[in-house]
C-alpha positions as CSV (number, residue, x, y, z in Angstrom):
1,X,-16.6,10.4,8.6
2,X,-16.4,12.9,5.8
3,X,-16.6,15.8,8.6
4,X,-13.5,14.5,10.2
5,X,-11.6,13.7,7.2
6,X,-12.3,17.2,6.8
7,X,-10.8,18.5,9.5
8,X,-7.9,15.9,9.7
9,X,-6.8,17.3,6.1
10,X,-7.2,21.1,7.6
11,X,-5.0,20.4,10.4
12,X,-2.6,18.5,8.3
13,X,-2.4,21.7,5.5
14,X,-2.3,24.3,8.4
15,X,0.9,22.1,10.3
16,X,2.6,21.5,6.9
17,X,1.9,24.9,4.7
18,X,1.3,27.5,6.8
19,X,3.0,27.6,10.1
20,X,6.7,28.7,10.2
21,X,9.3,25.7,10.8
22,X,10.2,26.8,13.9
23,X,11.3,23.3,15.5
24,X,13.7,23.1,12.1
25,X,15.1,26.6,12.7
26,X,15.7,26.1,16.1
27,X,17.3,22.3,15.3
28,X,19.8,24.0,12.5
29,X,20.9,26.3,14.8
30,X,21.6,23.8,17.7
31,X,23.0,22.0,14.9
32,X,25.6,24.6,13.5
33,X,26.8,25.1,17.3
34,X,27.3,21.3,18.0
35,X,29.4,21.2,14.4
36,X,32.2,24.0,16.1
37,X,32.6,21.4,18.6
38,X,32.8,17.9,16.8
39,X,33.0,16.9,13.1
40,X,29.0,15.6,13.0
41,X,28.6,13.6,9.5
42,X,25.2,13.1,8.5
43,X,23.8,10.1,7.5
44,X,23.0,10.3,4.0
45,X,19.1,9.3,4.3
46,X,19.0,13.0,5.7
47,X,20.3,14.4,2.9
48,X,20.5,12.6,-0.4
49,X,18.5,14.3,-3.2
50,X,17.6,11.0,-4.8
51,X,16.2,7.9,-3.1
52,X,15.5,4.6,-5.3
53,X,14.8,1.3,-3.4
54,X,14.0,-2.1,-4.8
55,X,13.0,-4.7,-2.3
56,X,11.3,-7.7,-1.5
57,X,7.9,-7.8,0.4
58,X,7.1,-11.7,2.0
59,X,3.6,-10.9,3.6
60,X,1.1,-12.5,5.2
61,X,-2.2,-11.8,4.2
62,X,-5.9,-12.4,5.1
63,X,-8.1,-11.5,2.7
64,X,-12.2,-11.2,2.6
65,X,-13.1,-11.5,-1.1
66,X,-16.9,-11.1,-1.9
67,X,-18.5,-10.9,-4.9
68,X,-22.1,-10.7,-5.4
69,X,-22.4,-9.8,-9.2
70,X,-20.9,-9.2,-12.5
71,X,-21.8,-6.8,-15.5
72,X,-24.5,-9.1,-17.1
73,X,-25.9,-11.1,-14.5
74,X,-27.9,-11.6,-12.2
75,X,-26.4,-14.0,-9.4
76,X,-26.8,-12.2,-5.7
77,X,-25.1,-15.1,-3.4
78,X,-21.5,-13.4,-2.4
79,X,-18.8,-15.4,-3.7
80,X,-16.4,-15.7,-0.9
81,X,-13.1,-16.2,-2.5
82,X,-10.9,-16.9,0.3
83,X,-13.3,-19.5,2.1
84,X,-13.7,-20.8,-1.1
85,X,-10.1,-21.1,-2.5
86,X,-8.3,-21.0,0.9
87,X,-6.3,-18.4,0.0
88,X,-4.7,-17.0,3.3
89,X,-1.3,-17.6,3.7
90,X,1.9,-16.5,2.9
91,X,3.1,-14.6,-0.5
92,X,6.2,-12.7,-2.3
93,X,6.0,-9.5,-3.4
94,X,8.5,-6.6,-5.6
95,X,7.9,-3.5,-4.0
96,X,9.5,0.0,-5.3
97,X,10.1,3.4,-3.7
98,X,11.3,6.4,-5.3
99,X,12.0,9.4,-3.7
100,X,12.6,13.2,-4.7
101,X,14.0,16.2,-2.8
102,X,13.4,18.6,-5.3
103,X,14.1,21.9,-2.6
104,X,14.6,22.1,1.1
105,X,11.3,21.3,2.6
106,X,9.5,19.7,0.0
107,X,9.7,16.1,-1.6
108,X,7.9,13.7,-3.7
109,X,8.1,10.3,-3.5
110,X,6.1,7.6,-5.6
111,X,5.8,3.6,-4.4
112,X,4.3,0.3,-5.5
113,X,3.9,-3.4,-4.7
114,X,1.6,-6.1,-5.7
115,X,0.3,-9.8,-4.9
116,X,-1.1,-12.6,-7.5
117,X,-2.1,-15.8,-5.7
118,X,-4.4,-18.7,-6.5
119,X,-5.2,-22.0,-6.0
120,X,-7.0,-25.2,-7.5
121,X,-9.9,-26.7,-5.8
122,X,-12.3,-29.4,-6.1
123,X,-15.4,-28.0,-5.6
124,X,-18.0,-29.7,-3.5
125,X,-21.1,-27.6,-4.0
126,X,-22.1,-25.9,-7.3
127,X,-20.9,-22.0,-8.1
128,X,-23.3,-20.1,-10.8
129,X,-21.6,-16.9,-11.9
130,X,-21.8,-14.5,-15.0
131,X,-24.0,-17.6,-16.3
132,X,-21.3,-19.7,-16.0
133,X,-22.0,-23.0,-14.0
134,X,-18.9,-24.6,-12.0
135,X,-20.7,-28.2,-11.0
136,X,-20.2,-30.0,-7.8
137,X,-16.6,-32.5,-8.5
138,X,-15.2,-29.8,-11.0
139,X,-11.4,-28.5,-10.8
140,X,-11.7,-24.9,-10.4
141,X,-8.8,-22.8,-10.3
142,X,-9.6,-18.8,-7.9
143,X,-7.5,-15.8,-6.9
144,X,-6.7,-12.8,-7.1
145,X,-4.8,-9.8,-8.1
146,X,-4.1,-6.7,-5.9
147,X,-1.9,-3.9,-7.1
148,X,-1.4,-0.9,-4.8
149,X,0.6,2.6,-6.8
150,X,1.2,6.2,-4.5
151,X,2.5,9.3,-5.3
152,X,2.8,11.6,-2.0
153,X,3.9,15.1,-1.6
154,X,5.7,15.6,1.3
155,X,7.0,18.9,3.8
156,X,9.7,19.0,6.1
157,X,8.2,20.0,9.7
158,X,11.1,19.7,11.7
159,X,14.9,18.9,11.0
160,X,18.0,18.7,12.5
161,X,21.5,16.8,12.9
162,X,20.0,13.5,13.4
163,X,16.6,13.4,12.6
164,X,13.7,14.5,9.8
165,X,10.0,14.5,10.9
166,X,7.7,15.5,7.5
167,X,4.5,14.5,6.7
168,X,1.7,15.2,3.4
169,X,-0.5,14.6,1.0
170,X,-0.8,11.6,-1.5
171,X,-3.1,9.2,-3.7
172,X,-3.5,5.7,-3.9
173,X,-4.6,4.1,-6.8
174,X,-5.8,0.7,-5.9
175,X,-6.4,-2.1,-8.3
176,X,-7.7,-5.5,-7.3
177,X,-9.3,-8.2,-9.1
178,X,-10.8,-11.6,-8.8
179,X,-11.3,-14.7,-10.9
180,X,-12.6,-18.2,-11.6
181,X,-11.5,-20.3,-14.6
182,X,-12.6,-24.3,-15.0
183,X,-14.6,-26.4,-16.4
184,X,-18.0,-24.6,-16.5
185,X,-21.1,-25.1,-18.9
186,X,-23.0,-21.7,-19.8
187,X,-26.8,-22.2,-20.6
188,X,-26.7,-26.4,-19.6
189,X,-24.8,-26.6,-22.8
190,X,-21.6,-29.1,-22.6
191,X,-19.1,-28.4,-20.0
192,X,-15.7,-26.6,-21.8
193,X,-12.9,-24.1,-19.7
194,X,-14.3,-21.1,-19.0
195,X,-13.1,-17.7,-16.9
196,X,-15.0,-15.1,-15.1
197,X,-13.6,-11.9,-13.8
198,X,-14.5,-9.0,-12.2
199,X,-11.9,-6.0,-11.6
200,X,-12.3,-2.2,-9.8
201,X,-9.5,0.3,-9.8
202,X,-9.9,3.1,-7.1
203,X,-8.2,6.4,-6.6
204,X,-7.9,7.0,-3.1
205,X,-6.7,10.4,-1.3
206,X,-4.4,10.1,2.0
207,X,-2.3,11.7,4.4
208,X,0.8,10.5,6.0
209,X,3.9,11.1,7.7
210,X,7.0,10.3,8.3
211,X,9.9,10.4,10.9
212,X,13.5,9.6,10.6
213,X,15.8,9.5,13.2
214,X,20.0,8.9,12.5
215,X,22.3,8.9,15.4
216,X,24.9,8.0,13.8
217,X,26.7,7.7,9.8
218,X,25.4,4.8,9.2
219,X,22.5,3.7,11.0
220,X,18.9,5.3,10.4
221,X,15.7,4.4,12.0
222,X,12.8,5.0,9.8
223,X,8.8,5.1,10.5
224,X,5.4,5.7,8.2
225,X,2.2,6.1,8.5
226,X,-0.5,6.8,6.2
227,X,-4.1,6.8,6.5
228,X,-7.0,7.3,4.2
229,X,-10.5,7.3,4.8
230,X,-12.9,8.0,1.8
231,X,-16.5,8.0,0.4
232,X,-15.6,8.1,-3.9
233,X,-19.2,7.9,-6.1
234,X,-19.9,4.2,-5.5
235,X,-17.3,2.8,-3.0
236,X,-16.7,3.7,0.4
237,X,-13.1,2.3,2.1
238,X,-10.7,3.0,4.9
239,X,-6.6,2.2,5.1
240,X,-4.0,2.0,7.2
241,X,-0.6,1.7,6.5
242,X,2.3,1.5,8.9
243,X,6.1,1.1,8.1
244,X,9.1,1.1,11.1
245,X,12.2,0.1,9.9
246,X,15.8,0.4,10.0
247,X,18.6,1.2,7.3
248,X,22.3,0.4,6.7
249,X,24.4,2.9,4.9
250,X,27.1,0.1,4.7
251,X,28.6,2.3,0.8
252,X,28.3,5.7,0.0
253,X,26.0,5.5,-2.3
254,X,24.2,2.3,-1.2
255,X,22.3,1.5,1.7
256,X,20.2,-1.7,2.4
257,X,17.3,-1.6,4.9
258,X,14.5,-4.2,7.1
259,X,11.6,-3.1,7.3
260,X,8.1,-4.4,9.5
261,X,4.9,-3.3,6.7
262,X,1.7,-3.5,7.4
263,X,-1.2,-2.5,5.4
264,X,-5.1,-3.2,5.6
265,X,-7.8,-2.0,3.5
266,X,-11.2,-2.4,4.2
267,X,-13.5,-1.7,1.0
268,X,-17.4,-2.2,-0.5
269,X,-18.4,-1.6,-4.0
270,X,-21.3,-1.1,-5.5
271,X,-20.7,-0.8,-9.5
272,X,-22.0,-2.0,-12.7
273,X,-19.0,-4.4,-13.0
274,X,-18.8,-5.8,-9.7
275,X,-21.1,-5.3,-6.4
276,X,-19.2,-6.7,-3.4
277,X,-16.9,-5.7,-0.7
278,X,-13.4,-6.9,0.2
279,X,-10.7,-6.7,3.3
280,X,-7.3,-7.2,2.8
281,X,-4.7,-7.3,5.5
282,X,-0.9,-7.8,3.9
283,X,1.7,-7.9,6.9
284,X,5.2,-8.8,7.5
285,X,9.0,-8.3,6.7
286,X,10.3,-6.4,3.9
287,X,14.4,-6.3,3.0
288,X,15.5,-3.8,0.1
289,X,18.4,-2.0,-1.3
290,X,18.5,1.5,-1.8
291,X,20.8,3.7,-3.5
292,X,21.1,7.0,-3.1
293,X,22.9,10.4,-4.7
Protein backbone atom coordinates (compact mmCIF):
# COMPACT_ATOMS: atom_id res chain seq x y z
CA UNK A 1 0.00 0.00 0.00
CA UNK A 2 2.51 2.47 1.01
CA UNK A 3 4.65 1.43 -2.23
CA UNK A 4 1.80 2.41 -4.49
CA UNK A 5 0.79 5.40 -2.75
CA UNK A 6 4.16 6.09 -3.52
CA UNK A 7 4.14 5.89 -6.81
CA UNK A 8 0.51 7.17 -7.37
CA UNK A 9 1.76 10.61 -5.71
CA UNK A 10 5.03 10.43 -8.23
CA UNK A 11 2.93 10.17 -11.14
CA UNK A 12 0.54 12.73 -9.99
CA UNK A 13 3.72 15.46 -9.21
CA UNK A 14 5.40 14.47 -12.55
CA UNK A 15 1.69 15.09 -14.70
CA UNK A 16 0.94 18.27 -12.69
CA UNK A 17 4.55 20.01 -12.09
CA UNK A 18 6.79 18.96 -14.41
CA UNK A 19 5.60 18.24 -17.80
CA UNK A 20 4.76 21.14 -20.16
CA UNK A 21 0.85 21.90 -20.70
CA UNK A 22 0.93 20.94 -23.94
CA UNK A 23 -2.95 19.77 -24.26
CA UNK A 24 -3.72 23.64 -22.79
CA UNK A 25 -1.36 25.29 -25.40
CA UNK A 26 -2.63 23.47 -28.08
CA UNK A 27 -6.60 24.05 -26.76
CA UNK A 28 -5.85 28.04 -26.48
CA UNK A 29 -4.71 28.16 -29.73
CA UNK A 30 -7.63 26.09 -31.30
CA UNK A 31 -9.46 28.44 -29.08
CA UNK A 32 -8.14 31.84 -30.36
CA UNK A 33 -8.92 30.61 -34.06
CA UNK A 34 -12.54 29.43 -33.30
CA UNK A 35 -13.03 33.15 -31.54
CA UNK A 36 -12.19 34.92 -35.38
CA UNK A 37 -15.09 32.99 -36.46
CA UNK A 38 -17.82 33.27 -33.69
CA UNK A 39 -18.26 35.44 -30.53
CA UNK A 40 -17.50 32.20 -27.99
CA UNK A 41 -18.47 33.50 -24.28
CA UNK A 42 -17.20 31.44 -21.63
CA UNK A 43 -18.97 30.24 -18.95
CA UNK A 44 -17.81 31.93 -15.95
CA UNK A 45 -16.89 28.55 -13.80
CA UNK A 46 -13.87 28.64 -16.33
CA UNK A 47 -12.82 31.72 -15.51
CA UNK A 48 -14.00 33.43 -12.28
CA UNK A 49 -11.12 34.14 -9.81
CA UNK A 50 -13.27 33.57 -6.84
CA UNK A 51 -15.59 30.58 -6.12
CA UNK A 52 -17.75 30.53 -2.73
CA UNK A 53 -20.64 27.95 -2.59
CA UNK A 54 -23.03 27.27 0.32
CA UNK A 55 -25.20 24.28 -0.04
CA UNK A 56 -27.12 21.69 1.36
CA UNK A 57 -25.95 17.99 1.58
CA UNK A 58 -29.21 15.31 2.34
CA UNK A 59 -27.14 11.96 2.50
CA UNK A 60 -27.67 8.70 3.26
CA UNK A 61 -25.34 7.08 5.38
CA UNK A 62 -24.33 3.57 6.70
CA UNK A 63 -22.09 3.74 9.26
CA UNK A 64 -19.92 0.85 11.27
CA UNK A 65 -19.10 2.39 14.61
CA UNK A 66 -16.92 0.17 16.97
CA UNK A 67 -15.50 0.94 20.00
CA UNK A 68 -13.58 -1.27 22.04
CA UNK A 69 -12.03 1.08 24.72
CA UNK A 70 -11.62 4.34 26.29
CA UNK A 71 -8.70 6.22 28.13
CA UNK A 72 -9.15 4.58 31.60
CA UNK A 73 -10.69 1.41 31.09
CA UNK A 74 -10.54 -1.65 30.50
CA UNK A 75 -13.76 -2.90 28.56
CA UNK A 76 -12.66 -5.03 25.22
CA UNK A 77 -16.29 -5.92 23.81
CA UNK A 78 -16.71 -3.46 20.53
CA UNK A 79 -19.46 -1.23 21.10
CA UNK A 80 -21.29 -1.26 17.80
CA UNK A 81 -23.01 1.94 17.66
CA UNK A 82 -25.04 1.66 14.69
CA UNK A 83 -26.54 -1.90 15.49
CA UNK A 84 -26.97 -0.55 18.71
CA UNK A 85 -28.64 2.82 18.10
CA UNK A 86 -29.96 2.09 14.66
CA UNK A 87 -28.50 4.85 13.30
CA UNK A 88 -28.54 4.39 9.38
CA UNK A 89 -30.70 6.48 7.61
CA UNK A 90 -31.11 9.60 6.19
CA UNK A 91 -29.45 13.11 7.47
CA UNK A 92 -29.03 17.06 6.56
CA UNK A 93 -25.94 18.40 6.22
CA UNK A 94 -24.23 22.43 5.54
CA UNK A 95 -21.55 21.91 3.30
CA UNK A 96 -18.99 24.82 2.06
CA UNK A 97 -16.58 25.23 -0.79
CA UNK A 98 -14.33 27.94 -1.44
CA UNK A 99 -12.29 28.32 -4.27
CA UNK A 100 -9.11 30.42 -5.36
CA UNK A 101 -7.38 31.12 -8.65
CA UNK A 102 -4.67 32.87 -7.48
CA UNK A 103 -2.51 32.61 -11.20
CA UNK A 104 -3.17 30.81 -14.42
CA UNK A 105 -2.59 27.24 -13.56
CA UNK A 106 -2.70 27.06 -10.05
CA UNK A 107 -5.73 27.15 -7.46
CA UNK A 108 -6.58 26.48 -3.93
CA UNK A 109 -9.67 25.60 -2.87
CA UNK A 110 -10.74 24.66 0.89
CA UNK A 111 -14.24 22.60 1.74
CA UNK A 112 -16.25 21.20 4.62
CA UNK A 113 -19.44 19.44 5.73
CA UNK A 114 -20.57 17.61 8.77
CA UNK A 115 -23.32 15.09 10.25
CA UNK A 116 -24.65 14.89 14.04
CA UNK A 117 -27.30 12.16 14.48
CA UNK A 118 -28.56 10.19 17.42
CA UNK A 119 -31.16 8.38 18.77
CA UNK A 120 -32.86 7.08 22.12
CA UNK A 121 -33.06 3.43 22.90
CA UNK A 122 -34.29 1.10 25.43
CA UNK A 123 -31.70 -1.10 25.96
CA UNK A 124 -32.33 -4.74 26.29
CA UNK A 125 -28.92 -6.12 27.40
CA UNK A 126 -26.46 -4.34 29.71
CA UNK A 127 -23.54 -1.86 28.14
CA UNK A 128 -20.33 -1.47 30.63
CA UNK A 129 -18.12 1.40 29.36
CA UNK A 130 -15.47 3.82 30.82
CA UNK A 131 -16.88 2.19 34.19
CA UNK A 132 -20.07 3.29 33.49
CA UNK A 133 -22.94 0.62 33.64
CA UNK A 134 -26.08 1.28 31.20
CA UNK A 135 -28.47 -1.69 32.79
CA UNK A 136 -30.86 -3.82 30.84
CA UNK A 137 -34.61 -1.41 30.61
CA UNK A 138 -32.47 1.92 30.67
CA UNK A 139 -33.19 4.92 28.17
CA UNK A 140 -29.95 5.46 26.63
CA UNK A 141 -29.51 8.10 24.22
CA UNK A 142 -26.04 7.21 21.15
CA UNK A 143 -24.61 8.94 18.11
CA UNK A 144 -22.25 10.43 16.60
CA UNK A 145 -20.36 13.29 15.22
CA UNK A 146 -18.43 13.37 11.99
CA UNK A 147 -16.83 16.49 10.60
CA UNK A 148 -14.79 16.31 7.41
CA UNK A 149 -12.37 19.92 6.58
CA UNK A 150 -9.89 19.93 2.99
CA UNK A 151 -7.60 22.28 1.73
CA UNK A 152 -6.32 21.13 -1.94
CA UNK A 153 -3.82 22.64 -4.21
CA UNK A 154 -4.71 22.33 -7.56
CA UNK A 155 -2.88 22.64 -11.41
CA UNK A 156 -4.42 23.23 -14.58
CA UNK A 157 -3.47 20.17 -16.97
CA UNK A 158 -5.37 20.95 -19.80
CA UNK A 159 -7.74 23.94 -20.83
CA UNK A 160 -9.65 25.28 -23.47
CA UNK A 161 -12.92 27.09 -24.74
CA UNK A 162 -15.21 24.76 -23.00
CA UNK A 163 -13.52 22.73 -20.67
CA UNK A 164 -10.81 22.63 -17.55
CA UNK A 165 -9.24 19.22 -16.58
CA UNK A 166 -6.75 19.96 -13.20
CA UNK A 167 -5.99 17.76 -10.63
CA UNK A 168 -3.53 18.02 -7.00
CA UNK A 169 -2.65 17.62 -3.80
CA UNK A 170 -4.77 18.14 -0.52
CA UNK A 171 -5.37 17.10 3.30
CA UNK A 172 -8.19 16.01 5.05
CA UNK A 173 -8.61 16.59 8.50
CA UNK A 174 -11.15 14.22 9.78
CA UNK A 175 -12.96 14.38 13.06
CA UNK A 176 -15.41 11.95 14.30
CA UNK A 177 -16.80 11.09 17.58
CA UNK A 178 -19.05 8.82 19.47
CA UNK A 179 -21.20 8.93 22.65
CA UNK A 180 -23.51 7.38 25.22
CA UNK A 181 -25.34 9.52 27.75
CA UNK A 182 -28.30 7.85 30.30
CA UNK A 183 -28.93 6.69 33.24
CA UNK A 184 -25.77 4.74 34.21
CA UNK A 185 -24.39 3.74 37.78
CA UNK A 186 -20.40 3.89 38.08
CA UNK A 187 -18.88 1.49 40.76
CA UNK A 188 -22.73 -0.28 41.68
CA UNK A 189 -23.32 3.10 43.24
CA UNK A 190 -27.01 4.58 42.52
CA UNK A 191 -27.99 4.96 38.99
CA UNK A 192 -27.71 9.06 37.98
CA UNK A 193 -27.15 10.56 34.02
CA UNK A 194 -24.03 9.98 32.94
CA UNK A 195 -21.98 10.44 29.35
CA UNK A 196 -19.09 8.71 27.83
CA UNK A 197 -17.25 9.81 24.79
CA UNK A 198 -14.52 8.99 22.80
CA UNK A 199 -13.19 11.32 19.86
CA UNK A 200 -10.03 10.97 17.11
CA UNK A 201 -9.10 13.76 14.79
CA UNK A 202 -6.98 12.60 11.75
CA UNK A 203 -4.98 14.41 9.20
CA UNK A 204 -5.16 12.70 6.08
CA UNK A 205 -3.03 13.39 2.75
CA UNK A 206 -4.90 12.90 -0.81
CA UNK A 207 -4.87 13.43 -4.40
CA UNK A 208 -7.67 14.38 -6.69
CA UNK A 209 -8.85 15.74 -9.70
CA UNK A 210 -11.10 17.42 -11.37
CA UNK A 211 -12.81 18.03 -14.80
CA UNK A 212 -15.13 20.61 -16.06
CA UNK A 213 -16.68 20.69 -19.12
CA UNK A 214 -19.07 24.06 -20.45
CA UNK A 215 -20.53 23.91 -23.80
CA UNK A 216 -22.31 26.58 -23.44
CA UNK A 217 -22.74 30.32 -21.19
CA UNK A 218 -24.57 28.92 -18.86
CA UNK A 219 -24.45 25.34 -18.38
CA UNK A 220 -21.31 23.49 -16.82
CA UNK A 221 -20.87 19.89 -16.12
CA UNK A 222 -18.67 19.31 -13.20
CA UNK A 223 -16.78 16.02 -11.82
CA UNK A 224 -14.33 15.08 -8.59
CA UNK A 225 -12.55 12.62 -7.48
CA UNK A 226 -10.34 12.29 -4.62
CA UNK A 227 -8.62 9.41 -3.13
CA UNK A 228 -6.49 8.86 -0.12
CA UNK A 229 -4.95 5.95 1.20
CA UNK A 230 -2.70 6.20 4.40
CA UNK A 231 -0.86 4.45 7.23
CA UNK A 232 -0.51 7.79 10.01
CA UNK A 233 1.40 6.48 13.55
CA UNK A 234 -1.64 4.52 14.98
CA UNK A 235 -4.44 4.48 12.36
CA UNK A 236 -4.46 3.07 9.06
CA UNK A 237 -7.63 4.27 6.56
CA UNK A 238 -8.61 4.54 2.91
CA UNK A 239 -11.25 7.20 1.14
CA UNK A 240 -12.98 7.74 -1.66
CA UNK A 241 -14.75 10.64 -2.74
CA UNK A 242 -16.69 11.22 -5.92
CA UNK A 243 -18.62 14.33 -7.02
CA UNK A 244 -20.50 14.72 -10.79
CA UNK A 245 -22.62 17.47 -11.00
CA UNK A 246 -24.09 20.12 -13.03
CA UNK A 247 -24.28 24.08 -12.64
CA UNK A 248 -26.57 26.98 -13.66
CA UNK A 249 -25.09 30.29 -14.27
CA UNK A 250 -28.76 31.65 -14.32
CA UNK A 251 -26.90 35.74 -12.98
CA UNK A 252 -23.72 36.94 -13.64
CA UNK A 253 -22.41 36.63 -10.55
CA UNK A 254 -24.52 33.70 -9.25
CA UNK A 255 -24.78 30.33 -10.22
CA UNK A 256 -26.70 27.42 -8.45
CA UNK A 257 -25.63 23.80 -8.97
CA UNK A 258 -26.99 19.69 -8.20
CA UNK A 259 -24.74 17.68 -7.39
CA UNK A 260 -24.59 13.47 -6.87
CA UNK A 261 -21.68 13.08 -3.52
CA UNK A 262 -20.48 10.26 -2.37
CA UNK A 263 -17.98 9.69 0.12
CA UNK A 264 -16.72 6.45 2.19
CA UNK A 265 -14.06 6.12 4.63
CA UNK A 266 -12.95 3.09 5.96
CA UNK A 267 -10.80 3.55 9.25
CA UNK A 268 -9.12 1.51 12.49
CA UNK A 269 -7.60 3.12 15.41
CA UNK A 270 -5.61 1.98 17.82
CA UNK A 271 -4.96 5.05 20.51
CA UNK A 272 -4.83 5.70 24.08
CA UNK A 273 -8.29 7.42 23.83
CA UNK A 274 -10.10 5.16 21.72
CA UNK A 275 -9.20 1.56 20.16
CA UNK A 276 -11.74 0.66 17.44
CA UNK A 277 -12.43 1.03 13.84
CA UNK A 278 -15.20 2.69 11.91
CA UNK A 279 -16.80 2.82 8.16
CA UNK A 280 -18.74 5.50 7.07
CA UNK A 281 -20.49 5.68 3.77
CA UNK A 282 -22.48 9.33 3.27
CA UNK A 283 -24.20 9.41 -0.30
CA UNK A 284 -26.75 11.33 -2.09
CA UNK A 285 -27.91 14.75 -3.58
CA UNK A 286 -26.45 17.95 -2.83
CA UNK A 287 -28.08 21.54 -4.20
CA UNK A 288 -26.00 24.79 -3.48
CA UNK A 289 -25.55 28.32 -4.60
CA UNK A 290 -22.42 29.75 -5.69
CA UNK A 291 -21.34 33.01 -6.41
CA UNK A 292 -18.62 33.94 -8.17
CA UNK A 293 -16.33 37.22 -9.29
Amino acid sequence: MKVAMKNITFLILFTLFILPVTAQETSEASGQNNDTQTAFVKNRILTDKFLLSIGLFSPFNKTVLGVDGELNTDITDDIQFDERFQLDGVQNSFTLNFTWRFSKNYSFSADYFSVTTSKTVTLDETIEWDDKTYDVGAEVTGGYEFALYKIFFGRVISRGNKHEFGGGLGVHTIRVRGFIAGEASVNDETASFQRSNVEVTLPLPNIGIWYFWAPYEKWAFTGRIDWLGASVGNFYGNLWGLNPGVNYQAFKNIGFSAEYKYLALKAKVDKESWKGNFEMDFYGPSFKVTANF
